[in-house]
C-alpha positions in Angstrom: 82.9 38.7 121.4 79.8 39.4 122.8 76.8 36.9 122.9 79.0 34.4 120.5 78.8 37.3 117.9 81.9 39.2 117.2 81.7 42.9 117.8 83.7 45.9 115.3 84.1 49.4 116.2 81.8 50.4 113.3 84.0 53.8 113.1 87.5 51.7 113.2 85.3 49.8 110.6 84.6 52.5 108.3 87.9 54.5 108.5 89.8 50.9 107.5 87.6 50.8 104.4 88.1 54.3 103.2 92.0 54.5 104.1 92.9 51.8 101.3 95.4 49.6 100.8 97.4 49.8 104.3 100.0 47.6 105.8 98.9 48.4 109.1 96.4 46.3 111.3 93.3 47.5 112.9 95.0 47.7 116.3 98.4 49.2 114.8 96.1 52.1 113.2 94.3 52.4 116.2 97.6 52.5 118.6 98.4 55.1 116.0 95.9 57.4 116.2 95.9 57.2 119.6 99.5 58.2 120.0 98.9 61.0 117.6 98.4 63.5 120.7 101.7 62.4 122.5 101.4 60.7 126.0 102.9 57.8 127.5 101.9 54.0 126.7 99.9 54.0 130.1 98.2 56.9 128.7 97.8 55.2 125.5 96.6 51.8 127.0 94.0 53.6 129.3 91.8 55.0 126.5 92.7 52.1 124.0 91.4 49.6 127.4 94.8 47.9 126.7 97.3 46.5 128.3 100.4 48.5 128.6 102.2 45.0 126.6 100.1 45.4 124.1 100.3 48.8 123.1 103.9 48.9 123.0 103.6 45.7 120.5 100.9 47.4 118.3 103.0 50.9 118.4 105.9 48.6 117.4 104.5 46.3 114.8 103.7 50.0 113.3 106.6 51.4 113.6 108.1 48.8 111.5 105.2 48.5 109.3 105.9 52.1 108.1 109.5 51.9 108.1 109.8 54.6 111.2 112.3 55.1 113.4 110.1 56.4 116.4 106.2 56.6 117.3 105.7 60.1 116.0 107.7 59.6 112.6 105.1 56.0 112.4 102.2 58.5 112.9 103.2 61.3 110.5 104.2 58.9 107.7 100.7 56.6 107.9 99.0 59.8 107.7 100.9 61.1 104.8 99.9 57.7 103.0 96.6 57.5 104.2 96.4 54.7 106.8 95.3 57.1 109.6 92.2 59.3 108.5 91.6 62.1 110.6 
């Protein structure tokens, strides 16, 4: 929140508008996409300005979301349905 107002990445924003219906949250898509280049979940938690916790719970909440067996299967099928716009 900033000055009592609540802030939205206006991009996150947009791309959750135009991807449809989705079972996926805004963090889960964004863990996604972040993931969608490899790296580790300290990687992933340094550009998302997340704790390492919390990525592996967003990464896991989508993995299950998109009935994956790993992180890269959770990527390829939202993006084959979708979720994560490129």
């Amino acid at each position: 929140m900033h000055g009592g107002l609540r802030v939205v990445d206006p991009v996150l924003a947009a791309e959750t508008l135009t991807a449809g219906t989705t079972p996926l949250s805004a963090r889960e898509t964004e863990a996604l996409r972040a993931a969608r280049d490899g790296g580790t979940v300290a990687d992933l938690a340094g550009d998302l300005h997340l704790a390492p916790g919390a990525v592996r719970n967003h990464l896991s909440a989508a993995i299950g979301e998109t009935g994956a067996r790993t992180r890269a299967e959770a990527v390829r099928l939202a993006e084959d349905n979708g979720w994560l716009p490129s």
